[in-house]
Structures are given as C-alpha cells and as structure tokens.
N, C-alpha and C positions, 0 to 999 in steps of 0.2 A: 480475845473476845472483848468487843468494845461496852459500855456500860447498858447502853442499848439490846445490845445481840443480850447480855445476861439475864436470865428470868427472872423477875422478882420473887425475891425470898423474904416470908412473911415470919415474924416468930409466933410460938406457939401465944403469946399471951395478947399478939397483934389480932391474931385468927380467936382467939378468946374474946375479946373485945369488940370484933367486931359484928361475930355472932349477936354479941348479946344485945347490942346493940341495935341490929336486925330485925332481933327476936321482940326487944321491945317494941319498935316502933310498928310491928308488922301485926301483932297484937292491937293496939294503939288502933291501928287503920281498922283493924277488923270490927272491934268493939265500936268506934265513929261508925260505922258503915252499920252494922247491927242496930244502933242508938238512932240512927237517921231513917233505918224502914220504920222503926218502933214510931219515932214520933209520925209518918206516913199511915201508919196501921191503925194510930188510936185515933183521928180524924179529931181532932178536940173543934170546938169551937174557938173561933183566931178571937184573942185578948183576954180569953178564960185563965185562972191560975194554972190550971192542968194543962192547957196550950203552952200557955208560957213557960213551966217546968218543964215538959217534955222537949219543946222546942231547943232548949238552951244543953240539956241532957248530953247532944254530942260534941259540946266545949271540954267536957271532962278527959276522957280519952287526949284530946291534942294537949291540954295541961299536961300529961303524963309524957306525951311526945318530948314537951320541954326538957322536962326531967331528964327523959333519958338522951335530947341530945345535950342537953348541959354534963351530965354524966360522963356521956362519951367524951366530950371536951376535953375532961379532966385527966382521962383514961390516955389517951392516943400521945404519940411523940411530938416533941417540936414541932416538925415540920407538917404532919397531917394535921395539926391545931393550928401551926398558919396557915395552910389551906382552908379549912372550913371557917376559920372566921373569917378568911377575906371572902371566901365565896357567900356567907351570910350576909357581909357586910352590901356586896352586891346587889343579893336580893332587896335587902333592906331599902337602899338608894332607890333601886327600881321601883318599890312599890310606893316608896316614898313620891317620885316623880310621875308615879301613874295616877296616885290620888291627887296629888296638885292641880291635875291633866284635866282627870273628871271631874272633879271640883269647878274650874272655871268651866269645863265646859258645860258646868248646865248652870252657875251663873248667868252663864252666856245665853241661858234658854234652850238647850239642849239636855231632850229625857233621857238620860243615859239608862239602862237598864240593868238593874243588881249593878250598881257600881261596885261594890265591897265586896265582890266574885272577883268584881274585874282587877282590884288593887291584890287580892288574895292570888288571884292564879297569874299576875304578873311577876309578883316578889316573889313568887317560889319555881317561875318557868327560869325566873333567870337564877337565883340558886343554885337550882340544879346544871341550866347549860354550865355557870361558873365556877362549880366545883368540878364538872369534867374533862375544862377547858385547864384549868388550873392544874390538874392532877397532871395532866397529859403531856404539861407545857413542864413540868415538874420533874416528870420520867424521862425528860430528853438528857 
C-alpha cells in the first residue's frame, strides 16, 4: 500500500485540537452572526453613539477568531503550521493586492462599492482555496 492508498491517521490529541478549534471559531461565527441581526434589529440612528457601539459590537467575536486561530498555530505539528501560515500568508498578499486594486481604482474615478467587503472576501477566498490546495498538494 503506497502512502496515497493509506488512510490518514489522526492522533487522538490532532482530533483534540482540532475540534476545539472548530468549536471555537464555529461559536465565533455564531455570535458575529447574532451581533450583526442585533445591530439590524435596534435600527439606531447612523452616527448616534449607540449606532456606533452596536455597529462595531461584531468585531468582537472575529477578535476571539484570532485568538483561537493563533492558538491552534501553537497546538497543530510542523507541518499543519507550515501549511496554515503559507496559506495565510496567501490570503494576506491577496487582499493585500485587492486593496491596491480598489484603491487606484477609484483614484482612477471609479465608485467601487463596499471596497473593505471586497479586500475582506478576497484575502479569505483565497485562504481558504490555499489551505486546500496546499493540504492536498501535501497528502500526495
């Protein structure tokens, strides 16, 4: 049986870890997600202190996301930690080069719309295709 045909064997403190890991950031999402109808629900008026506190309310959650992927950094072996930093590293470049993008482009005179969506779900589409790709490239 070639290293391929063999099925990955996880140790118990891998599958530990990675739960917990899970656990946190799946929490994380929920509570952003909760924080995000909340500020929808209380209709504040835009510039009011209570607008602006509630607005900002689901930054807290992705703080804790840090936390726990900084944690897991710590946790996971060698080789899963050079995967996820190069694949961070990716994201990073991306959104790095998305915001450059939109930037001159409305220099340029172009209304870009929610740019800081657009730099945000750039660095994290490519994160994620580059931790798949890398995991996969990794297993061969």
């Amino acid at each position: 049986m070639t290293r391929r045909d063999a099925p990955e064997r996880r140790t118990s403190a891998e599958v530990r870890t990675g739960r917990r890991y899970t656990l946190q950031v799946g929490a994380a999402m929920v509570l952003y997600v909760l924080l995000l109808a909340l500020d929808q629900a209380v209709g504040a008026e835009r510039g009011t202190p209570l607008a602006i506190a509630v607005s900002v309310l689901p930054v807290l959650p992705l703080l804790w996301i840090v936390v726990a992927l900084l944690g897991h950094l710590r946790r996971v072996d060698e080789m899963q930690r050079q995967l996820l930093v190069k694949s961070l590293a990716t994201g990073f470049g991306v959104a790095m080069l998305v915001a450059v993008t939109v930037g001159m482009l409305r220099i340029g005179g172009l209304d870009v719309p929610m740019p800081e969506w657009i730099v945000f779900s750039g660095g994290m589409l490519a994160w994620g295709v580059a931790a798949v790709t890398l995991t996969i490239r990794a297993d061969r």
